[in-house]
mmCIF file as Biopython writes it, N, C-alpha, C and O atoms, coordinates in Angstrom:
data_model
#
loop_
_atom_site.group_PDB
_atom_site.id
_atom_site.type_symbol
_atom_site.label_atom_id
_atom_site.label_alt_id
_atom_site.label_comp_id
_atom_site.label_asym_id
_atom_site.label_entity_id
_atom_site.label_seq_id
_atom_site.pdbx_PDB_ins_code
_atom_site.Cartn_x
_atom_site.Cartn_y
_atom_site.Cartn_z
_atom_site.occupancy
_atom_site.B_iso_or_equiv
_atom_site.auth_seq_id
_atom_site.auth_asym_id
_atom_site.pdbx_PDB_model_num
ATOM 1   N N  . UNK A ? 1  ? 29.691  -14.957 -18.313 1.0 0.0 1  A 1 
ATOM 2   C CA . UNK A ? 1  ? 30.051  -16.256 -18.824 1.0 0.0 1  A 1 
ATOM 3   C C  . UNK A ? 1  ? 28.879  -17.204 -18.573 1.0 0.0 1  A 1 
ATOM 4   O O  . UNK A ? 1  ? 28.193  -17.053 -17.562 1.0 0.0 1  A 1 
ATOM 5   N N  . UNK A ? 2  ? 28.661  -18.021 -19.312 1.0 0.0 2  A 1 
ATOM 6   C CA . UNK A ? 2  ? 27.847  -18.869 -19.681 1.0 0.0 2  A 1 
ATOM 7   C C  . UNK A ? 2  ? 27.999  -20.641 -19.061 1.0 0.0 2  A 1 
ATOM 8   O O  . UNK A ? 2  ? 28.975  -21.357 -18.836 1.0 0.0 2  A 1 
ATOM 9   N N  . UNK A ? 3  ? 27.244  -20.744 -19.003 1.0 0.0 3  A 1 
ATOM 10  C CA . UNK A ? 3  ? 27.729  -22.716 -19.055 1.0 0.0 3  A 1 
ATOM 11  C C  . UNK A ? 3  ? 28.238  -23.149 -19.861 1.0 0.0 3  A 1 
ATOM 12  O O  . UNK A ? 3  ? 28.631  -24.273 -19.547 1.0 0.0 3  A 1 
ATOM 13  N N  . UNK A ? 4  ? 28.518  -22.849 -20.948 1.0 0.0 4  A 1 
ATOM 14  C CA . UNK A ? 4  ? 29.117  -23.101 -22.337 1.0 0.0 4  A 1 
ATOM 15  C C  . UNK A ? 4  ? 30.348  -22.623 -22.356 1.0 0.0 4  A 1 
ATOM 16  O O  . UNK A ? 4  ? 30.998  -22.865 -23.373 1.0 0.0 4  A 1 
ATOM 17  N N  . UNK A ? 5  ? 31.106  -21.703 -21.087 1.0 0.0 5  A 1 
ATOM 18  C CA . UNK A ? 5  ? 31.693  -21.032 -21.226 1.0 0.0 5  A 1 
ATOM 19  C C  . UNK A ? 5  ? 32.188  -19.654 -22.775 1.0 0.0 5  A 1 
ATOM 20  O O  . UNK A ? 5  ? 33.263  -19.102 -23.011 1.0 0.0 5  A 1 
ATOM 21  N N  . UNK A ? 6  ? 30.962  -19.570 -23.421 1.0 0.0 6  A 1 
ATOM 22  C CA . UNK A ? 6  ? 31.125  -18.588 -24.200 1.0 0.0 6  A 1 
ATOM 23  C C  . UNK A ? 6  ? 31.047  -17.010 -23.838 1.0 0.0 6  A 1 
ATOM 24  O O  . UNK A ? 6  ? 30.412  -16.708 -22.827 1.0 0.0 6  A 1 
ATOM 25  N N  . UNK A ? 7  ? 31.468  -16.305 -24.366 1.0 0.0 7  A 1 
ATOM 26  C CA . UNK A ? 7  ? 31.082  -14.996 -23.443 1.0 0.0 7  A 1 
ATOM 27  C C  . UNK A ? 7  ? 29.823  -14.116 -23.891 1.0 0.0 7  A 1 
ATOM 28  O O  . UNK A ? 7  ? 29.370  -14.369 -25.008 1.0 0.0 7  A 1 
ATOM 29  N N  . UNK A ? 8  ? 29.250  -13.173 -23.186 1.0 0.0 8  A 1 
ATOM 30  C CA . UNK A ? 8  ? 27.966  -12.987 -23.519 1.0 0.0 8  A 1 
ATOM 31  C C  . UNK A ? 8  ? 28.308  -11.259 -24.193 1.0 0.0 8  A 1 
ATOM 32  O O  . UNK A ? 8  ? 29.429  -10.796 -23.982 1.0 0.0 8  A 1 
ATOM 33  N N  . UNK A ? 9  ? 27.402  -10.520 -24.882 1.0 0.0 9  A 1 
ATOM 34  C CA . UNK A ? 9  ? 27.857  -9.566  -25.579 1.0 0.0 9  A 1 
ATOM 35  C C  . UNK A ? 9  ? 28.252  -8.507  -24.246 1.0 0.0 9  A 1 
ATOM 36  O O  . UNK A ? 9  ? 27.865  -8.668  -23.088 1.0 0.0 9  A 1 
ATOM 37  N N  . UNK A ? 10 ? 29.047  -7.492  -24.708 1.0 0.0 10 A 1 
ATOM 38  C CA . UNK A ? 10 ? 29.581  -6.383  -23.673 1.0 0.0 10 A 1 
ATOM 39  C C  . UNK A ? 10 ? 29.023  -5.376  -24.202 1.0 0.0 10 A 1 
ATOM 40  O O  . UNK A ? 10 ? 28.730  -5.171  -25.380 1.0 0.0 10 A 1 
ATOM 41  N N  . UNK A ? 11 ? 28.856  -4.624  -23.108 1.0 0.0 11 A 1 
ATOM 42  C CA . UNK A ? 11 ? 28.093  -3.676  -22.859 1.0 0.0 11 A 1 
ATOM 43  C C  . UNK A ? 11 ? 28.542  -2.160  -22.203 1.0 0.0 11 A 1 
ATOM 44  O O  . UNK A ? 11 ? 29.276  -2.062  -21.219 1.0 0.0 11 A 1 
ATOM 45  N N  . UNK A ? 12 ? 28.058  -1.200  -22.813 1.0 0.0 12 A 1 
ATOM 46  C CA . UNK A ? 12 ? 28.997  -0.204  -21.716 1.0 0.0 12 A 1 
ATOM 47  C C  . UNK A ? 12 ? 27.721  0.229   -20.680 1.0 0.0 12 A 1 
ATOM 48  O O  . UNK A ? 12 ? 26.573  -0.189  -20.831 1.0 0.0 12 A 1 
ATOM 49  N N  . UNK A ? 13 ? 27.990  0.806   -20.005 1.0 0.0 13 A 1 
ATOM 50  C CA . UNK A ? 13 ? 27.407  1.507   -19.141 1.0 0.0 13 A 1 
ATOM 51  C C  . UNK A ? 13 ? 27.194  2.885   -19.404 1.0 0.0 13 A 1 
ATOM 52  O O  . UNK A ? 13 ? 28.117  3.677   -19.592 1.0 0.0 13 A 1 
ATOM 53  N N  . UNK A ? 14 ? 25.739  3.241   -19.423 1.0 0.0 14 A 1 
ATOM 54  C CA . UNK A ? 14 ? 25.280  4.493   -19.782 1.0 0.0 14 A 1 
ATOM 55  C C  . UNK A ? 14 ? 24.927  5.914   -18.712 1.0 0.0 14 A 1 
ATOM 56  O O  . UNK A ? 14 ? 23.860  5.987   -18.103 1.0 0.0 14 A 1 
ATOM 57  N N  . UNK A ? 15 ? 25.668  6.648   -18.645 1.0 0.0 15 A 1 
ATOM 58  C CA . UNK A ? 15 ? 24.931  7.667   -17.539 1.0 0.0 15 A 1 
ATOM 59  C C  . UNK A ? 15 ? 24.299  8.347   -18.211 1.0 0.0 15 A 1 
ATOM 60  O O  . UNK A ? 15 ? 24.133  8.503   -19.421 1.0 0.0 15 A 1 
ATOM 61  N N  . UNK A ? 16 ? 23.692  9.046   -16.702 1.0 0.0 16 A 1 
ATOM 62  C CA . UNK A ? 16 ? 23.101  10.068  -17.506 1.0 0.0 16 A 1 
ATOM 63  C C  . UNK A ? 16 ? 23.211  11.357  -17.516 1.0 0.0 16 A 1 
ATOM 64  O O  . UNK A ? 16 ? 24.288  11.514  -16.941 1.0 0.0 16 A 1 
ATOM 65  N N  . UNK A ? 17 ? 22.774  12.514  -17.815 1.0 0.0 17 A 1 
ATOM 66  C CA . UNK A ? 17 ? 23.733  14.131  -17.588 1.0 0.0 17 A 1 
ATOM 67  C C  . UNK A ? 17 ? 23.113  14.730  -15.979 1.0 0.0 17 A 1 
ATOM 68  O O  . UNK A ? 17 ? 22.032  14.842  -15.402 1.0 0.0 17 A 1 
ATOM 69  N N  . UNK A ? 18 ? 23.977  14.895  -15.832 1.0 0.0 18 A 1 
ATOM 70  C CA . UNK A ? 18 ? 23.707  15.286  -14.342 1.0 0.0 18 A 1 
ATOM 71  C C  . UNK A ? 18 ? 22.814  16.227  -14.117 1.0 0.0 18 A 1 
ATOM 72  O O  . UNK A ? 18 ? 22.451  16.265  -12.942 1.0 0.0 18 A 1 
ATOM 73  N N  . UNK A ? 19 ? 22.363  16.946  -14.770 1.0 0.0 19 A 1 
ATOM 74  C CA . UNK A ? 19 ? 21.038  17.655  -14.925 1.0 0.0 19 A 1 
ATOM 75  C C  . UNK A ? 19 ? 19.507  16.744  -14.526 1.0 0.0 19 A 1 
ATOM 76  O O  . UNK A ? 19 ? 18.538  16.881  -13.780 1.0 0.0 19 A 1 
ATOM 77  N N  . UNK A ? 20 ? 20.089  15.629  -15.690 1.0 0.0 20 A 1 
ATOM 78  C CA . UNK A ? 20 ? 18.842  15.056  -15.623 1.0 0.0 20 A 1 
ATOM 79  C C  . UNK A ? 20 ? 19.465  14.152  -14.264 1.0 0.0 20 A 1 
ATOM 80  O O  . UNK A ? 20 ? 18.788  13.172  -14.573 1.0 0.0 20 A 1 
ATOM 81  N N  . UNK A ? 21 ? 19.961  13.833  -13.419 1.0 0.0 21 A 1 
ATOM 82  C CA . UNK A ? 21 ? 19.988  13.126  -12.358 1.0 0.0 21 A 1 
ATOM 83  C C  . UNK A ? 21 ? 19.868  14.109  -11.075 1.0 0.0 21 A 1 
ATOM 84  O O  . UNK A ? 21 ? 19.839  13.886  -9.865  1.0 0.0 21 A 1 
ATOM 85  N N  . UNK A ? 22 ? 19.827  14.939  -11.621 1.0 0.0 22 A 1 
ATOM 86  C CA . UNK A ? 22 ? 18.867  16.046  -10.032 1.0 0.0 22 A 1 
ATOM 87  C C  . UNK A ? 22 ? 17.263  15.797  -9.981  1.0 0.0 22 A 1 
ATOM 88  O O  . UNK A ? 22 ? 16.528  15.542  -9.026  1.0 0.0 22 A 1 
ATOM 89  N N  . UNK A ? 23 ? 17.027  15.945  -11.195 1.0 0.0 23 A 1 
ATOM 90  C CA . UNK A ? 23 ? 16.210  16.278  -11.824 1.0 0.0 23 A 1 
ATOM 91  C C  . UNK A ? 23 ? 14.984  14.760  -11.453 1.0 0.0 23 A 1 
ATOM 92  O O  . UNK A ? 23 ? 13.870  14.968  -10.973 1.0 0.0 23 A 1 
ATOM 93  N N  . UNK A ? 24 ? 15.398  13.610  -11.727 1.0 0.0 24 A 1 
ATOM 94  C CA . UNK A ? 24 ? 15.186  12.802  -10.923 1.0 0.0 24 A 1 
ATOM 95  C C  . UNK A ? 24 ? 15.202  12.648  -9.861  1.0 0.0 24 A 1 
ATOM 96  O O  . UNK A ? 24 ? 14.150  12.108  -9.519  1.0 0.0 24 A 1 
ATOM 97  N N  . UNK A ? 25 ? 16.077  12.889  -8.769  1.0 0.0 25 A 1 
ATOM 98  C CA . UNK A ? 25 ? 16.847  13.111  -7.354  1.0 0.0 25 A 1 
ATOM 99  C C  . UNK A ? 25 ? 15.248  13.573  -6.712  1.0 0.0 25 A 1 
ATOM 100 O O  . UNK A ? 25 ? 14.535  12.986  -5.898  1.0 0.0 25 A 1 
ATOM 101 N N  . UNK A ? 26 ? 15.055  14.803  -7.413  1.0 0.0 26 A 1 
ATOM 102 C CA . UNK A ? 26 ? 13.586  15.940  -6.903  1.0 0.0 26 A 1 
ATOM 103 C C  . UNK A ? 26 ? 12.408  15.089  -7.291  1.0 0.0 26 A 1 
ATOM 104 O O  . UNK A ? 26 ? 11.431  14.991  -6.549  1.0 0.0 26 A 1 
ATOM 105 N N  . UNK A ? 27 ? 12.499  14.449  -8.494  1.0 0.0 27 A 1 
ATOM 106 C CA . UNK A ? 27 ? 11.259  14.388  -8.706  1.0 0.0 27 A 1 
ATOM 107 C C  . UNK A ? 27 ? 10.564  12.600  -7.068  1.0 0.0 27 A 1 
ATOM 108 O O  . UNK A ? 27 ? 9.496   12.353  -6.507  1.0 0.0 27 A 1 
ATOM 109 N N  . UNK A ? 28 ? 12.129  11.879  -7.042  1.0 0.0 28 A 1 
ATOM 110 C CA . UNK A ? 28 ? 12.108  10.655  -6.108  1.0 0.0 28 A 1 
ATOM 111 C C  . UNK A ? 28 ? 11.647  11.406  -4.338  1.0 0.0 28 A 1 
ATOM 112 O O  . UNK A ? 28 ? 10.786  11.075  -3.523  1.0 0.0 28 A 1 
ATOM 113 N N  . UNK A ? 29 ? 12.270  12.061  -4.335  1.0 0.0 29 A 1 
ATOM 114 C CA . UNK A ? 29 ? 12.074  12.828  -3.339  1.0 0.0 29 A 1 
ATOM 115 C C  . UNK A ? 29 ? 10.392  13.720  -2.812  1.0 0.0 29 A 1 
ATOM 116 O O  . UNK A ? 29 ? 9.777   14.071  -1.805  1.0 0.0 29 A 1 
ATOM 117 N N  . UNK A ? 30 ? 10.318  13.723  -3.993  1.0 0.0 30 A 1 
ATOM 118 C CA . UNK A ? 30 ? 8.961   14.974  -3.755  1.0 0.0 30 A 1 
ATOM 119 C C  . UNK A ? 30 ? 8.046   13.311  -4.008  1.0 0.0 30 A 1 
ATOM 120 O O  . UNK A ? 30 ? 7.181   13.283  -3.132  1.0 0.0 30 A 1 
ATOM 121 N N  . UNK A ? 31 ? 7.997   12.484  -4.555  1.0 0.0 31 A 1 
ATOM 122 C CA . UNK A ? 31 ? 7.272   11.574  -3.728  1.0 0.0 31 A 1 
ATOM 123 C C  . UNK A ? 31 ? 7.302   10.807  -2.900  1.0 0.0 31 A 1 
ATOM 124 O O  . UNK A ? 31 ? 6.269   10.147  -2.794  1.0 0.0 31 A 1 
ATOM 125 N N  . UNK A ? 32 ? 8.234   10.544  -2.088  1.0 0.0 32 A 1 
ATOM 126 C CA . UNK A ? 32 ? 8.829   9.953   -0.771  1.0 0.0 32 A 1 
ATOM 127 C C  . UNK A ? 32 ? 8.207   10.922  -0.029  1.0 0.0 32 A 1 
ATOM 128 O O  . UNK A ? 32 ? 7.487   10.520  0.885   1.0 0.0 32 A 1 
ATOM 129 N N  . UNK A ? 33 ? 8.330   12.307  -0.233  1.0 0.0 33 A 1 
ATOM 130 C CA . UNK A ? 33 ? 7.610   13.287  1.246   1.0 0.0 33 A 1 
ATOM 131 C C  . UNK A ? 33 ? 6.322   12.791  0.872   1.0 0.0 33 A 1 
ATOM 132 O O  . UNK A ? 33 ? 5.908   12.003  1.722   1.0 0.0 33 A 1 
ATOM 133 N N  . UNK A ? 34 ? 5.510   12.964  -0.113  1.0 0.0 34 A 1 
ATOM 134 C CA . UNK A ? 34 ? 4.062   12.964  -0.295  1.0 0.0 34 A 1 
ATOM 135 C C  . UNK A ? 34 ? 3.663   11.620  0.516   1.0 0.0 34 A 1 
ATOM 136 O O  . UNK A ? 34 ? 2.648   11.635  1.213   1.0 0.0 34 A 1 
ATOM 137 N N  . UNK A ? 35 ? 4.571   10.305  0.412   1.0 0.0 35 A 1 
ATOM 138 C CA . UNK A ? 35 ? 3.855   9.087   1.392   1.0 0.0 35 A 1 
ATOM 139 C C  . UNK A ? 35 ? 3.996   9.150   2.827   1.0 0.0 35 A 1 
ATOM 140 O O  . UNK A ? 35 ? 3.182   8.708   3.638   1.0 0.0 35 A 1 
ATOM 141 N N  . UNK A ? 36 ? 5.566   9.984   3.197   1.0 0.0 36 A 1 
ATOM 142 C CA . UNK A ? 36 ? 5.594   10.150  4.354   1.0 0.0 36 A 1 
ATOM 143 C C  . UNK A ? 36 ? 4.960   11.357  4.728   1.0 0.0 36 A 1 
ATOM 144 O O  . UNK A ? 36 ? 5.254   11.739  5.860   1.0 0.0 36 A 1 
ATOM 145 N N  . UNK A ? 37 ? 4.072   12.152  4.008   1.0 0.0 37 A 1 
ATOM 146 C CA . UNK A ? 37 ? 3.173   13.182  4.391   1.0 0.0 37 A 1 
ATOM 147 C C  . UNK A ? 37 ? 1.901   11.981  4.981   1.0 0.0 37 A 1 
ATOM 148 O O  . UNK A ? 37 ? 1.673   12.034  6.189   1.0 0.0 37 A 1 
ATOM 149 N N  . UNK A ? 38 ? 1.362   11.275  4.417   1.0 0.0 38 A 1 
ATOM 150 C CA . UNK A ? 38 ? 0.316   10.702  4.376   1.0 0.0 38 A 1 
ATOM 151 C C  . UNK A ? 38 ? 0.170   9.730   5.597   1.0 0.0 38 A 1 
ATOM 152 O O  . UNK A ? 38 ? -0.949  9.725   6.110   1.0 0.0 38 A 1 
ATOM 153 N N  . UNK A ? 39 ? 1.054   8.960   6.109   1.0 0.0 39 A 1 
ATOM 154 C CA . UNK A ? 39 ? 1.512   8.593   7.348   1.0 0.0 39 A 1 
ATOM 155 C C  . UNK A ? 39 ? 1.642   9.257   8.256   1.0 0.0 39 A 1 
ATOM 156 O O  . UNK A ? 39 ? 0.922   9.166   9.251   1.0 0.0 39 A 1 
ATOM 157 N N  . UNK A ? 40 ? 2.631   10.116  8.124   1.0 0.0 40 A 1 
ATOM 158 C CA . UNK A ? 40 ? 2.378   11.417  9.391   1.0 0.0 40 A 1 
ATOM 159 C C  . UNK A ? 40 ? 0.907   11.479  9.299   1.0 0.0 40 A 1 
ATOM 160 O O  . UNK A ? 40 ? 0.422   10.602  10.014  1.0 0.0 40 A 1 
ATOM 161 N N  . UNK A ? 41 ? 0.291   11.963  8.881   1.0 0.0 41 A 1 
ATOM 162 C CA . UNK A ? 41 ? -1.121  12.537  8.760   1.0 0.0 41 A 1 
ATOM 163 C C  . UNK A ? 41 ? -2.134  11.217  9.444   1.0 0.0 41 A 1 
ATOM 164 O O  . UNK A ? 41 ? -2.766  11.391  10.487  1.0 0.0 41 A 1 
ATOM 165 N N  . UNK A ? 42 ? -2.160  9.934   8.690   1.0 0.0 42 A 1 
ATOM 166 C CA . UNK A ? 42 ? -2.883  8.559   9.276   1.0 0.0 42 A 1 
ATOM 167 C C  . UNK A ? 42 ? -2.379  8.490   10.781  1.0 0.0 42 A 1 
ATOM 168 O O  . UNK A ? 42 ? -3.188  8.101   11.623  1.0 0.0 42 A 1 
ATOM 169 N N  . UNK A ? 43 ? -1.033  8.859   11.193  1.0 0.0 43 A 1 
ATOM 170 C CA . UNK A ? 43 ? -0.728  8.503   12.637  1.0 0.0 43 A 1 
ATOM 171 C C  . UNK A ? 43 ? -1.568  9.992   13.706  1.0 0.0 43 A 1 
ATOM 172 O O  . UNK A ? 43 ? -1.938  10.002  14.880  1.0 0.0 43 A 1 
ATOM 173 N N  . UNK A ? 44 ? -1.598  11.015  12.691  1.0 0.0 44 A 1 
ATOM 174 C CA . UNK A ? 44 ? -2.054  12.467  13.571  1.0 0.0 44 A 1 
ATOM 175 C C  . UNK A ? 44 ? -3.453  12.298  13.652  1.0 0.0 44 A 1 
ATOM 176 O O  . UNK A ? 44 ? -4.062  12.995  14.464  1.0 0.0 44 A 1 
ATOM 177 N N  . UNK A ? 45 ? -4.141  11.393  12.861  1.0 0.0 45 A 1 
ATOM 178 C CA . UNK A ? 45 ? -5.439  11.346  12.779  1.0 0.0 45 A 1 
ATOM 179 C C  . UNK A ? 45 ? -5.822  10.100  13.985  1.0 0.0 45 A 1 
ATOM 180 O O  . UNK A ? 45 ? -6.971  10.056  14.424  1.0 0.0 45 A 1 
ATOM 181 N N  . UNK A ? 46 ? -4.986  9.312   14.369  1.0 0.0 46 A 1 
ATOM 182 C CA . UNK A ? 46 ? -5.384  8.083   15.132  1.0 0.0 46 A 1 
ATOM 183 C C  . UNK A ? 46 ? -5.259  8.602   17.070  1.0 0.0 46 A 1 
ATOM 184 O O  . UNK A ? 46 ? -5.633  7.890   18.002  1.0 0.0 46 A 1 
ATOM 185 N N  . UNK A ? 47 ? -4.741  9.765   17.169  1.0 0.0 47 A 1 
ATOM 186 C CA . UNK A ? 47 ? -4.428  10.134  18.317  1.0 0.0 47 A 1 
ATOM 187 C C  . UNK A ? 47 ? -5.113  11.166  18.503  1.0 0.0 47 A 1 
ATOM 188 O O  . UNK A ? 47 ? -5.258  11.514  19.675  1.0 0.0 47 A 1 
ATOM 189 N N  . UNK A ? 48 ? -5.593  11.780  17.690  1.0 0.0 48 A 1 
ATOM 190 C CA . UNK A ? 48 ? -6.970  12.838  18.362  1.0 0.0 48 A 1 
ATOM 191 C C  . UNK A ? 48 ? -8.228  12.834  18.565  1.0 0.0 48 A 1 
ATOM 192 O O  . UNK A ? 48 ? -8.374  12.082  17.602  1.0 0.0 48 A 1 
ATOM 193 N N  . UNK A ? 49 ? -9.413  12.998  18.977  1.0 0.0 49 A 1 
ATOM 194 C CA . UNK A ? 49 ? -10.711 12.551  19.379  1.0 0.0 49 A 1 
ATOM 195 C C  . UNK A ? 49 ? -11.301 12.371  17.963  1.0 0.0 49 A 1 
ATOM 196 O O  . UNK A ? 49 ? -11.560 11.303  17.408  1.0 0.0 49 A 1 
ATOM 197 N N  . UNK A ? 50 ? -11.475 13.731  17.445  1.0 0.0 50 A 1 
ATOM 198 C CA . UNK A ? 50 ? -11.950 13.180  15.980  1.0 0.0 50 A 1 
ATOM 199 C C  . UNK A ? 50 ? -11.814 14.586  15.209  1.0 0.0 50 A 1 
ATOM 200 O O  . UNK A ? 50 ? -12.221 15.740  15.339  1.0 0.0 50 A 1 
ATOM 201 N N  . UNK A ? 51 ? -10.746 13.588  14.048  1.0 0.0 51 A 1 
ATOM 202 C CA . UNK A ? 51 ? -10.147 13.906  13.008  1.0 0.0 51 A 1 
ATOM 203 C C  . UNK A ? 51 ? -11.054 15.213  12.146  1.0 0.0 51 A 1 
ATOM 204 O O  . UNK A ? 51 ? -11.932 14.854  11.362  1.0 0.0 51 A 1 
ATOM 205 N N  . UNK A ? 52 ? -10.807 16.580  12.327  1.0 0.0 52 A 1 
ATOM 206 C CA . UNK A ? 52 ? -11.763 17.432  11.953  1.0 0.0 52 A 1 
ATOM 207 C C  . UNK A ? 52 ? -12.657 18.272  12.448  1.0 0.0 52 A 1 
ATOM 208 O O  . UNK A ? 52 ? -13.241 19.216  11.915  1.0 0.0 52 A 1 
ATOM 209 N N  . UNK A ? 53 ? -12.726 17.675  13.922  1.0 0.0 53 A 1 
ATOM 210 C CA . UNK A ? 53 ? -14.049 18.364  14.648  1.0 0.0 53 A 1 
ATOM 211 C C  . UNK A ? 53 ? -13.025 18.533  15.620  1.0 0.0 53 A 1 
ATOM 212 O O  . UNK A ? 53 ? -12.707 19.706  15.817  1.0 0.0 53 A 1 
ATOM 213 N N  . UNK A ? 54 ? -12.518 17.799  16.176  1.0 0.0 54 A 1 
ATOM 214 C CA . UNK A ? 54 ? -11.783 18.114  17.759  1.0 0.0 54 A 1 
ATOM 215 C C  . UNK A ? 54 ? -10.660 17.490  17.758  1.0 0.0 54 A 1 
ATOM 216 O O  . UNK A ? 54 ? -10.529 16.270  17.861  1.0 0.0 54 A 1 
ATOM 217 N N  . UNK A ? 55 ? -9.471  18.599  17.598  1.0 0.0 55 A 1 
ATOM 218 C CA . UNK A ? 55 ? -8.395  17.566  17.977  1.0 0.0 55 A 1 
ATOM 219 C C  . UNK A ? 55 ? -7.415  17.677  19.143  1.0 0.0 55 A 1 
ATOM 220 O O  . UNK A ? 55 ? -6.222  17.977  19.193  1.0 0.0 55 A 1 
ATOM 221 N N  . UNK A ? 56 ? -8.407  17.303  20.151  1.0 0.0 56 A 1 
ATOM 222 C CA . UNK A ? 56 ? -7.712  17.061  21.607  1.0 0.0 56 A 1 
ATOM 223 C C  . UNK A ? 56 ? -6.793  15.487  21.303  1.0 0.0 56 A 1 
ATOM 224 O O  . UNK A ? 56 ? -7.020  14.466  20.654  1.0 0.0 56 A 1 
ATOM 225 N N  . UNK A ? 57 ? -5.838  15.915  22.047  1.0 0.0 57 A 1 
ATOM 226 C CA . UNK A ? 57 ? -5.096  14.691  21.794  1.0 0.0 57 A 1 
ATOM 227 C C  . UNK A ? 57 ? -5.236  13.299  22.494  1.0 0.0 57 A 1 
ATOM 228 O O  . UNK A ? 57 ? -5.171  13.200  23.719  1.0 0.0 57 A 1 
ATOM 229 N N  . UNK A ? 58 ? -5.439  12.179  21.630  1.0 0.0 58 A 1 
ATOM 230 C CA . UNK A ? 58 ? -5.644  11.188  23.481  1.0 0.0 58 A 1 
ATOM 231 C C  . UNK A ? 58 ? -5.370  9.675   22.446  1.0 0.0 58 A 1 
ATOM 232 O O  . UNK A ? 58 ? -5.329  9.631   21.216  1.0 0.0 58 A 1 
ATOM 233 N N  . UNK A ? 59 ? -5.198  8.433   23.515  1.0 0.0 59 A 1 
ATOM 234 C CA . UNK A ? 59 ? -5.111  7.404   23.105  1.0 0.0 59 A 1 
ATOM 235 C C  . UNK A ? 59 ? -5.803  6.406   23.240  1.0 0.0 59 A 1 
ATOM 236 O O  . UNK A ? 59 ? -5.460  5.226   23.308  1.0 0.0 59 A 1 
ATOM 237 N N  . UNK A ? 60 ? -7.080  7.001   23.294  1.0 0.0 60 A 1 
ATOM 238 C CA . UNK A ? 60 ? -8.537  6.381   23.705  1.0 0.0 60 A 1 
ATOM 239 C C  . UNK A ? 60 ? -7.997  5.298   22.391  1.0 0.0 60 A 1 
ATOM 240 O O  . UNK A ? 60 ? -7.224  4.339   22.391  1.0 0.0 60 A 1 
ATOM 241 N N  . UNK A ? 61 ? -8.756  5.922   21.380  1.0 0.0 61 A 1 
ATOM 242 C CA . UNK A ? 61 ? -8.216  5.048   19.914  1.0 0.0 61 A 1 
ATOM 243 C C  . UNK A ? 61 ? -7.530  3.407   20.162  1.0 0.0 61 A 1 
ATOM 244 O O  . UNK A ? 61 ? -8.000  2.270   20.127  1.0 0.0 61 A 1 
ATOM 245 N N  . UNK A ? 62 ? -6.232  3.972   20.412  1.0 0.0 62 A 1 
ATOM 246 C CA . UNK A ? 62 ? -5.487  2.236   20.803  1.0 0.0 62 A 1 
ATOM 247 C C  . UNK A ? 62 ? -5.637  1.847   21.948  1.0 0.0 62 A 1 
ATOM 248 O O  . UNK A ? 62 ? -5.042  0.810   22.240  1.0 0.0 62 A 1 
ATOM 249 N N  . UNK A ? 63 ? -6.431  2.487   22.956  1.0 0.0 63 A 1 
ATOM 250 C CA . UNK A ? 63 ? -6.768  1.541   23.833  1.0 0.0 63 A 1 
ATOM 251 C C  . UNK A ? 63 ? -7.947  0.595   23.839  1.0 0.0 63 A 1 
ATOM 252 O O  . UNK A ? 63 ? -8.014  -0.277  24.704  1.0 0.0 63 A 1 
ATOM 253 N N  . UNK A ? 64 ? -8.934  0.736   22.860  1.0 0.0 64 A 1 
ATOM 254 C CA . UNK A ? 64 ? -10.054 0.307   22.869  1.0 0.0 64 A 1 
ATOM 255 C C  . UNK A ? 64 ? -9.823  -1.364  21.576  1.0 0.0 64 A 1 
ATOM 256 O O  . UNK A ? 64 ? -10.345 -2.479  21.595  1.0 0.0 64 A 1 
ATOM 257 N N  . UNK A ? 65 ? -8.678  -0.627  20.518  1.0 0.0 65 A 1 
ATOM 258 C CA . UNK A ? 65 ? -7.850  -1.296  19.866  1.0 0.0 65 A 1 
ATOM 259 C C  . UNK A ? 65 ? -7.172  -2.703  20.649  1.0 0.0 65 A 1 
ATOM 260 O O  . UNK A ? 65 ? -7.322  -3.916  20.497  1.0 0.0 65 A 1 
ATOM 261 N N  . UNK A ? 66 ? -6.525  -2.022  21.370  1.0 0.0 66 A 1 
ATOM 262 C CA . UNK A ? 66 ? -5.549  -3.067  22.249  1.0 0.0 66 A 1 
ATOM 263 C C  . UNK A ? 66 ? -6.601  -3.852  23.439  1.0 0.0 66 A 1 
ATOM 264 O O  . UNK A ? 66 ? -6.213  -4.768  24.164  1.0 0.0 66 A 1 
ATOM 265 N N  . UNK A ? 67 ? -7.630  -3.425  23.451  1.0 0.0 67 A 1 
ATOM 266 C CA . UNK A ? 67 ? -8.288  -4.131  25.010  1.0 0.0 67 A 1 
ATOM 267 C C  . UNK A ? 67 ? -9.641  -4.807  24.399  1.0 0.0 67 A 1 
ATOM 268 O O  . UNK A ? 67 ? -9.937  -5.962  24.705  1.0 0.0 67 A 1 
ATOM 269 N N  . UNK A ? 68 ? -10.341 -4.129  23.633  1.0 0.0 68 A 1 
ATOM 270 C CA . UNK A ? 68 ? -11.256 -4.283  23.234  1.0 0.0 68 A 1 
ATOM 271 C C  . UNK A ? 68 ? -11.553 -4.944  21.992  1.0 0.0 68 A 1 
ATOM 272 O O  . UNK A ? 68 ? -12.629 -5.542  22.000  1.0 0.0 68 A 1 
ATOM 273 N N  . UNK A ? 69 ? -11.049 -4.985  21.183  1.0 0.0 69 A 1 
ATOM 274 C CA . UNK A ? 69 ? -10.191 -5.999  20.066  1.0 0.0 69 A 1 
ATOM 275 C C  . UNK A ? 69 ? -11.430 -5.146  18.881  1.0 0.0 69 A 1 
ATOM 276 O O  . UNK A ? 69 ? -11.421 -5.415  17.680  1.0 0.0 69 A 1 
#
């Protein structure tokens, strides 16, 4: 409804075949892992000495971060 109180056109509501709403489901999904792949990965890379050559684990990284600015 309107300020005019006229009514505005109606509409139905469209689904869609449930095929194609898996189908979507996978495709939302398989890129949600790919960003939370990429994060995992930016956080695995910030806690080891260096990313590729040695990955002893340590928090040298944010401490030099946090103290050292």
């Amino acid at each position: 409804m309107t300020i005019t109180g006229k009514v505005g056109a109606k509409t139905e509501i469209k689904n869609v075949r449930p095929w194609m709403r898996y189908l979507l489901l996978g495709v939302c999904l398989a890129i949600s892992a790919s960003i939370l792949y990429f994060y995992v990965l930016l956080f695995y890379a910030s806690i080891v000495k260096a990313f590729g050559a040695d990955f002893t684990l340590t928090l040298k990284h944010y401490h030099i971060v946090f103290t050292e600015g």
